[in-house]
C-alpha positions as CSV (number, residue, x, y, z in Angstrom):
1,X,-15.7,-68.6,125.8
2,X,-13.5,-66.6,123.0
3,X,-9.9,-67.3,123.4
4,X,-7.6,-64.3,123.0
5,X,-5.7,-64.2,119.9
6,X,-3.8,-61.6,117.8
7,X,-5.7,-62.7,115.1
8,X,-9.1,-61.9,117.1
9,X,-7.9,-58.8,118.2
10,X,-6.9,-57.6,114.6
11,X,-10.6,-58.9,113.2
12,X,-12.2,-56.9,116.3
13,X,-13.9,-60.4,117.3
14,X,-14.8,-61.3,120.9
15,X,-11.7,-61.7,122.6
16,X,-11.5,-62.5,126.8
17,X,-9.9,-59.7,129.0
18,X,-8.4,-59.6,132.4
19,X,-11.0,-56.8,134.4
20,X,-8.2,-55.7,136.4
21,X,-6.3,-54.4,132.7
22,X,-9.1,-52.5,132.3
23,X,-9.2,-48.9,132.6
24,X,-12.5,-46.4,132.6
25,X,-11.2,-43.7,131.0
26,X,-14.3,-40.6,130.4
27,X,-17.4,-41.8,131.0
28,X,-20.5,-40.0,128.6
29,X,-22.9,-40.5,131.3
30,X,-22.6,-37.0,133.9
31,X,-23.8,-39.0,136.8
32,X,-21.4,-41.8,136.7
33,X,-22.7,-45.3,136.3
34,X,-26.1,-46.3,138.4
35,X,-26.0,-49.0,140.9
36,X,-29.3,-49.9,140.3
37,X,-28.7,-50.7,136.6
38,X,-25.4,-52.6,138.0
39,X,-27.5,-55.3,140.3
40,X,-30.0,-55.7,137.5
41,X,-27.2,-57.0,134.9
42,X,-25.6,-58.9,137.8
43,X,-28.9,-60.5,138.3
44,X,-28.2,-61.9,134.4
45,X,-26.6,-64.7,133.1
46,X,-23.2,-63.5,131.3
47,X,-24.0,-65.4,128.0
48,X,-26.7,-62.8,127.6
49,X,-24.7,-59.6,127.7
50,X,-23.1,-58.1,124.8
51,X,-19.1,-57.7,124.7
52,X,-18.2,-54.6,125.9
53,X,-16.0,-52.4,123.5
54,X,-12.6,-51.5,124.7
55,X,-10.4,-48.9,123.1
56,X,-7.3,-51.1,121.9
57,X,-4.2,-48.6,122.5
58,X,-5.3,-47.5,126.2
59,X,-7.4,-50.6,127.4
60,X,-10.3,-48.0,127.9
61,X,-13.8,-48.9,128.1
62,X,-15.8,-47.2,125.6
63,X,-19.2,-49.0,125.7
64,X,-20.4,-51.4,128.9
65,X,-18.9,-49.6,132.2
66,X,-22.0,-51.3,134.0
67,X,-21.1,-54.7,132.3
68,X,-18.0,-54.3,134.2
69,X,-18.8,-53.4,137.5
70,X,-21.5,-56.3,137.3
71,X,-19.2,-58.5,136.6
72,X,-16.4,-57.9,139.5
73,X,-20.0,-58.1,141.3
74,X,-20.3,-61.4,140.3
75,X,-17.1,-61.8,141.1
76,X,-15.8,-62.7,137.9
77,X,-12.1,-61.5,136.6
78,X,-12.1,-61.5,132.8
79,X,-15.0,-60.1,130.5
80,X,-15.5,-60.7,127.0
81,X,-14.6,-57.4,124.8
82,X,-14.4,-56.4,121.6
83,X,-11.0,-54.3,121.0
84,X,-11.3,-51.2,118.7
85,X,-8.8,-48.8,117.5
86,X,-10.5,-45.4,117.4
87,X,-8.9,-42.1,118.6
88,X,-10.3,-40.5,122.0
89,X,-12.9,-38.6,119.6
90,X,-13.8,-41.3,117.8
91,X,-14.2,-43.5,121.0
92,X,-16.5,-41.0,122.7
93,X,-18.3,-40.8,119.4
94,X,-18.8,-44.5,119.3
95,X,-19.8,-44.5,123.1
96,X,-22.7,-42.4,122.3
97,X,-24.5,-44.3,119.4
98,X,-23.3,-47.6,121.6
99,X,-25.6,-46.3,124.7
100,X,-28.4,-44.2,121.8
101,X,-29.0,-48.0,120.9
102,X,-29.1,-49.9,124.0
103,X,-32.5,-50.7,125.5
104,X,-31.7,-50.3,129.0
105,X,-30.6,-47.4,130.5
106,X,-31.2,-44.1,128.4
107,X,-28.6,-41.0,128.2
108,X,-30.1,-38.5,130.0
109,X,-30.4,-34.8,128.6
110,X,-28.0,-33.7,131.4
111,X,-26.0,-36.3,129.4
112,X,-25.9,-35.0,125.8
113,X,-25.7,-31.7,126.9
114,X,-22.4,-32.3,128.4
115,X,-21.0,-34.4,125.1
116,X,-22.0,-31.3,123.0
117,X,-19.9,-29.6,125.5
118,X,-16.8,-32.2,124.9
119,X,-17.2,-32.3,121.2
120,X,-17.5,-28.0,121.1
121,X,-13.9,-27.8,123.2
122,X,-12.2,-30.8,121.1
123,X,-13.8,-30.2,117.7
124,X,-14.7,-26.3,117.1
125,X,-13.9,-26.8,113.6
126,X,-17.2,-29.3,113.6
127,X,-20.0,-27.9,112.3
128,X,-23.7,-27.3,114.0
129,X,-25.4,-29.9,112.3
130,X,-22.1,-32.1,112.9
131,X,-21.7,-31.7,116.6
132,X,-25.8,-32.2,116.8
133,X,-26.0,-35.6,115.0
134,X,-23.3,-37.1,116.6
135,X,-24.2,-35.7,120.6
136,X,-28.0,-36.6,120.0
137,X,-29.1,-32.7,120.0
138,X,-31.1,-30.5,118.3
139,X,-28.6,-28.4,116.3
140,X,-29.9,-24.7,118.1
141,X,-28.6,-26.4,121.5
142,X,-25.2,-26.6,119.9
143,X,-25.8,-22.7,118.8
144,X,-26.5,-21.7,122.0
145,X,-23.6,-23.8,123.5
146,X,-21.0,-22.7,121.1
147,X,-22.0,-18.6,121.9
148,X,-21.9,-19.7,125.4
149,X,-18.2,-21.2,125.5
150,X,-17.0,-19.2,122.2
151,X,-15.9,-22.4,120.7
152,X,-15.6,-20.5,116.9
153,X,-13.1,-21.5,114.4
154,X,-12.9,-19.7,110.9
155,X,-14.1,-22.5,108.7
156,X,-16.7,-25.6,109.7
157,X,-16.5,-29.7,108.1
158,X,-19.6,-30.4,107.8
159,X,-21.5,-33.9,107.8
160,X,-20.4,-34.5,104.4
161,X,-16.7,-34.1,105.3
162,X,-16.5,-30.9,103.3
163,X,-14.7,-27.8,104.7
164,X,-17.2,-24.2,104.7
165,X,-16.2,-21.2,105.7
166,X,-17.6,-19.3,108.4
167,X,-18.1,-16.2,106.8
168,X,-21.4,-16.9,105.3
169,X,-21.9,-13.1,104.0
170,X,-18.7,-13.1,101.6
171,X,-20.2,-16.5,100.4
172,X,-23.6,-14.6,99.9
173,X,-21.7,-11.8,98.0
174,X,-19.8,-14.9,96.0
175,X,-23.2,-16.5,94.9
176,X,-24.6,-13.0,93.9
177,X,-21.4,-12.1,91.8
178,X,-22.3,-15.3,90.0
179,X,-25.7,-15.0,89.6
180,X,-25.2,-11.7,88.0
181,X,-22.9,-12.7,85.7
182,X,-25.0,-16.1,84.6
183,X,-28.4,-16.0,85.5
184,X,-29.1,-19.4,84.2
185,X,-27.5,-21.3,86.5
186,X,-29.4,-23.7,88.8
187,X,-29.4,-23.7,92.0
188,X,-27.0,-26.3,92.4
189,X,-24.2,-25.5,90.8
190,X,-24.0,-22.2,92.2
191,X,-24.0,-24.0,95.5
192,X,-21.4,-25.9,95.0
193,X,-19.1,-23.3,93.5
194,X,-19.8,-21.0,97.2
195,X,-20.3,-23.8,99.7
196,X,-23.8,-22.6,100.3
197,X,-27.0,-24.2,100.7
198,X,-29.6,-24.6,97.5
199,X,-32.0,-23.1,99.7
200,X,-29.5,-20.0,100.5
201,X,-28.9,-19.6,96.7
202,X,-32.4,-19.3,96.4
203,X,-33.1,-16.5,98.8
204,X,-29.9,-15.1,96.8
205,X,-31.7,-14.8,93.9
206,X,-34.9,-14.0,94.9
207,X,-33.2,-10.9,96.6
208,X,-31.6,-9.8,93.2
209,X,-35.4,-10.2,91.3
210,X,-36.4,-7.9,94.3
211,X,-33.9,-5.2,93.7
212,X,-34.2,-5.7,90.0
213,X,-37.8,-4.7,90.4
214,X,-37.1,-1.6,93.1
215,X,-36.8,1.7,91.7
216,X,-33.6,3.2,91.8
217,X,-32.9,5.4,95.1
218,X,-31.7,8.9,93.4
219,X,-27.6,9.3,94.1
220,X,-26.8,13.0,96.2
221,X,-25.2,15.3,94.5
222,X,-22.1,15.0,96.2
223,X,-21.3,11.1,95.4
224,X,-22.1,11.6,91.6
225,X,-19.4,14.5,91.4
226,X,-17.0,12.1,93.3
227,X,-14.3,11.2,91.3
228,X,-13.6,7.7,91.6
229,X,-10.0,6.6,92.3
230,X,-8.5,4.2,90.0
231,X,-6.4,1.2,91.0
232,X,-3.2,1.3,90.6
233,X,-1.2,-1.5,88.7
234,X,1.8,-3.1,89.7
235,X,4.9,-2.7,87.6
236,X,5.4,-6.3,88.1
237,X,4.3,-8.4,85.3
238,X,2.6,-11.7,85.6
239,X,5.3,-13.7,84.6
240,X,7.5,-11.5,87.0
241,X,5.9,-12.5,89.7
242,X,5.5,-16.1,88.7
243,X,9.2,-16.2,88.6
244,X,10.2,-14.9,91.7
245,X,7.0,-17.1,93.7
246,X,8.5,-19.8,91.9
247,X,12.0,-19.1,93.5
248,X,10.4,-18.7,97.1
249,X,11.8,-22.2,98.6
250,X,8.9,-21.7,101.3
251,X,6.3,-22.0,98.6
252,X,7.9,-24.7,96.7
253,X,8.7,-26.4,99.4
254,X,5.0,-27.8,99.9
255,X,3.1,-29.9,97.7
256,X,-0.1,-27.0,98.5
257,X,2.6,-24.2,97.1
258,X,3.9,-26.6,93.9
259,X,0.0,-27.2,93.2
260,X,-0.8,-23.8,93.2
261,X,2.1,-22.7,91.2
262,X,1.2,-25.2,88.4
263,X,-2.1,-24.1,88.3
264,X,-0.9,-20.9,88.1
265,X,1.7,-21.0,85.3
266,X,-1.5,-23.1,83.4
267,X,-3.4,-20.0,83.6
268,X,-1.2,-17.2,82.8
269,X,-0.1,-19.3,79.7
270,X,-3.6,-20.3,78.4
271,X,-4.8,-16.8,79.4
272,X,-3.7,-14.9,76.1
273,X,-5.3,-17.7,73.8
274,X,-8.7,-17.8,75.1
275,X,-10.4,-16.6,71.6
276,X,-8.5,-19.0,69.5
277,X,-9.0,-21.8,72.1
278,X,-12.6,-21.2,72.2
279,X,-12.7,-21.7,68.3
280,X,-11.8,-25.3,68.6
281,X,-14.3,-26.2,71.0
282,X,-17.7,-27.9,70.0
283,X,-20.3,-25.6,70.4
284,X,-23.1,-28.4,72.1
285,X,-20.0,-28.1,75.0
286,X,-20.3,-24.2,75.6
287,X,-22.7,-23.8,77.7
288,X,-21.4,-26.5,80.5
289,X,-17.7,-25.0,79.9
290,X,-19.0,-21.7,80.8
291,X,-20.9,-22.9,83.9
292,X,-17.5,-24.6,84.8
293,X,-15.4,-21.0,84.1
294,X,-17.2,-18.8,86.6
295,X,-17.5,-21.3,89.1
296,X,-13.8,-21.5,88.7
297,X,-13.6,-17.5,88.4
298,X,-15.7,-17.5,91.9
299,X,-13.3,-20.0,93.3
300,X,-10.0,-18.2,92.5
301,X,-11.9,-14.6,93.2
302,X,-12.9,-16.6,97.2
303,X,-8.6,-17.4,97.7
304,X,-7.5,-13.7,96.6
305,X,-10.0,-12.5,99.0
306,X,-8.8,-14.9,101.8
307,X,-5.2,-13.9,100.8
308,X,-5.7,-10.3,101.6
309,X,-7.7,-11.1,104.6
310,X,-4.7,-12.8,106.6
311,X,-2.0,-10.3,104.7
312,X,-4.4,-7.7,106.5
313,X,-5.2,-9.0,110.0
């Protein structure tokens, strides 16, 4: 048998565990464990069953609660186990895929249901698709179960780890703004500069050919006599209020603020000198450097909105 060692429990090899340290912590299965699944690995030799997995900081059980209870039916008091270090999310996570892959007993749908459940109430900010993948779901259960617990947070992290926000019609408005102002751009990048889909990019566009080909509704008389109110500038100049955001020792104060503040002072200083910078750039480079400037434009236009969002709510 594997001999307990700090070395062992550091390399997550097989290391043997006192039963009675063990603890069961949440199980994924609704039902509990079944007793007739129990006898049956009993009924085996030891050698033949896996290690369980066993959640290093709390001695919980993530994968093989019927491992243990057939072992203290066999009377047996330590187990082999493999010790892990995941986080209660991670662990529940791992207990899933661990029971997905086992070929005895199946998760029921009773089971996944209520782990789409778990993962809605601990991870909102988890995305659809997320939430489905890791449960075992069809993503429109998680739709159905999200409206049904109103488990919504502003923004979602998708599978790839990226943060989208919620809002998916100022993203729709974002990716027409750009399309208008550069119709050559493929499908891709304009995705990446909104957060959207390729595919949702492409209904964006093919909804600007269709309005580009719709005759133009006539305006009433009263809305083309409208006179049209003109912003109103700030007496504050640029570098005005650079300076006193600067000064602010909340914003400097963070490493998010100091970024932004650089990036800022960057722009207000190249801003003036965009014709005579231009004329020292090689011309096969244009076109990708103006790809890059309205995705950037789309991306600075996406924070002011968000800033006058929360100034407003």
């Amino acid at each position: 048998m594997a001999k307990s060692t700090a070395e062992d429990r550091e390399n997550g090899a097989a290391v043997r565990l006192p039963i009675d340290a063990l603890a069961t912590g949440r199980s994924v299965r609704v039902g509990g464990e079944d007793a007739a699944h129990v006898r049956r690995l009993a009924a085996l030799p030891e050698s033949d069953l896996p290690p369980i997995v066993v959640q290093r900081a709390t001695m919980q059980v993530i994968d093989g609660r019927h491992r243990v209870r057939a072992a203290r039916l066999r009377g047996a008091s330590h187990i082999d186990a493999r010790l892990v270090g995941h986080e209660d999310i991670e662990a529940f996570a791992f207990a899933l895929k661990a029971n997905t892959g086992h070929s005895g007993l199946p998760l029921t749908p009773a089971d996944r249901q209520a782990a789409t459940a778990h993962f809605l109430s601990l991870c909102p900010q988890w995305s659809d698709r997320r939430i489905a993948a890791t449960a075992g779901v069809p993503p429109r259960t998680v739709v159905q179960l999200r409206d049904q617990l109103g488990h919504h947070a502003a923004e979602r992290v998708g599978l790839d780890g990226r943060r989208r926000p919620t809002d998916s019609s100022r993203r729709r408005r974002l990716v027409r703004e750009l399309l208008l102002d550069d119709p050559r751009l493929s499908l891709r990048q304009a995705a990446r500069a909104t957060g959207l889909s390729p595919e949702t990019v492409r209904a964006v566009r093919a909804n600007l050919v269709a309005d580009k080909d719709r005759p133009a509704a006539p305006q009433p008389a009263a809305d083309v006599a409208r006179p049209r109110r003109l912003p109103t500038r700030s007496p504050e100049t640029d570098g005005d209020m650079l300076q006193r955001l600067g000064n602010d020792p909340a914003l400097r104060s963070t490493e998010a603020g100091r970024a932004l503040l650089r990036l800022l002072h960057l722009q207000v200083r190249l801003r003036d000198g965009w014709t005579d910078l231009v004329g020292h750039l090689p011309p096969h480079c244009h076109g990708s450097l103006a790809a890059l400037a309205r995705q950037n434009a789309v991306g600075w236009r996406a924070l002011a909105e968000q800033l006058e969002r929360d100034l407003a709510s």
